[in-house]
C-alpha positions as CSV (number, residue, x, y, z in Angstrom):
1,X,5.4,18.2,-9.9
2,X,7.2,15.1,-8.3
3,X,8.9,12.8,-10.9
4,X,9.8,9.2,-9.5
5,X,12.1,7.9,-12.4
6,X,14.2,4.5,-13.0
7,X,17.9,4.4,-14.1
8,X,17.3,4.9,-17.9
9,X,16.6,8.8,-18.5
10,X,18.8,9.9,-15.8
11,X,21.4,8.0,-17.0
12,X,20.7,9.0,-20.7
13,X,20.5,12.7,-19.7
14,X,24.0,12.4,-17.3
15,X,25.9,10.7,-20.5
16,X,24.7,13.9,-22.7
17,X,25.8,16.2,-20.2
18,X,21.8,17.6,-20.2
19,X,20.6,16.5,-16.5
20,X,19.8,19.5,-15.4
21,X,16.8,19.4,-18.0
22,X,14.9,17.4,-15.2
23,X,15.3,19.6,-12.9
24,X,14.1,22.5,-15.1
25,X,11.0,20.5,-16.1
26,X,10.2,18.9,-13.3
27,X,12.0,20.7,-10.1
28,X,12.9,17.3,-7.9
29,X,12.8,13.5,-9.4
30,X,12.6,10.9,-6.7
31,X,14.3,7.6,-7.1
32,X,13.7,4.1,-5.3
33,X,16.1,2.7,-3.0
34,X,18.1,0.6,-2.8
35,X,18.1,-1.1,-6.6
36,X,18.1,2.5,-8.2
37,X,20.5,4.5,-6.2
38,X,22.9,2.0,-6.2
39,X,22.9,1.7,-9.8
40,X,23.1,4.8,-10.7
41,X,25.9,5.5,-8.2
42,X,28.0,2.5,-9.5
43,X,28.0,4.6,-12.8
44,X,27.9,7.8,-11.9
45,X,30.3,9.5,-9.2
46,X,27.5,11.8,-8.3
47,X,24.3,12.9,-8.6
48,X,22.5,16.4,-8.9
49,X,20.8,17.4,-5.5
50,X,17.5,17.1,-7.2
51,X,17.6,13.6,-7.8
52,X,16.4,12.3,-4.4
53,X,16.6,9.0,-2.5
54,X,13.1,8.3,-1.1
55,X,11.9,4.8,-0.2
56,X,8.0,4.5,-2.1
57,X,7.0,1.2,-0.2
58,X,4.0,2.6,1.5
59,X,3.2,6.2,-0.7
60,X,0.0,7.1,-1.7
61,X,2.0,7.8,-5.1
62,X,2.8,4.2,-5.5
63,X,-0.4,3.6,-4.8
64,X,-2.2,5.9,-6.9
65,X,-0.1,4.3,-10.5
66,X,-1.2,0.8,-8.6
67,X,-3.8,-1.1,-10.9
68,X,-7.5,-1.4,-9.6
69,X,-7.8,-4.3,-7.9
C-alpha cells in the first residue's frame, strides 16, 4: 500500500520517536514536493528512507481522490 501523507502525522510520529510505525503499516509513504519536503526538512534534520519525495501533479492517484466532476 502507498500512503501519500502531509506534514502532520509524520511530524507527530517523529516527535514521539514512533516513525517507524509508518513504515511497518504501510511500507513507503510518499510526500509532495516542494511545500512538504521542505517543511518537514526545516524541522527535522532527516528523514526515514521510506518517506519519499515524489511529485503527484499528473498521478492517477491524485486523480483517483479527485472529486467527480
Amino acid at each position: 500500500m502507498i500512503v501519500v501523507s502531509d506534514t502532520s502525522p509524520i511530524t507527530a510520529l517523529l516527535t514521539i520517536q514512533r516513525i517507524e510505525l509508518l513504515s511497518q503499516l504501510y511500507g513507503e509513504v510518499k510526500i509532495p514536493p516542494p511545500a512538504v519536503a521542505q517543511e518537514l526538512q526545516s524541522y527535522h534534520d532527516a528523514l526515514p528512507s521510506f518517506i519519499q519525495t515524489v511529485p503527484l501533479g499528473d498521478s492517477p492517484l491524485l486523480d483517483s481522490t479527485s472529486p467527480a466532476k
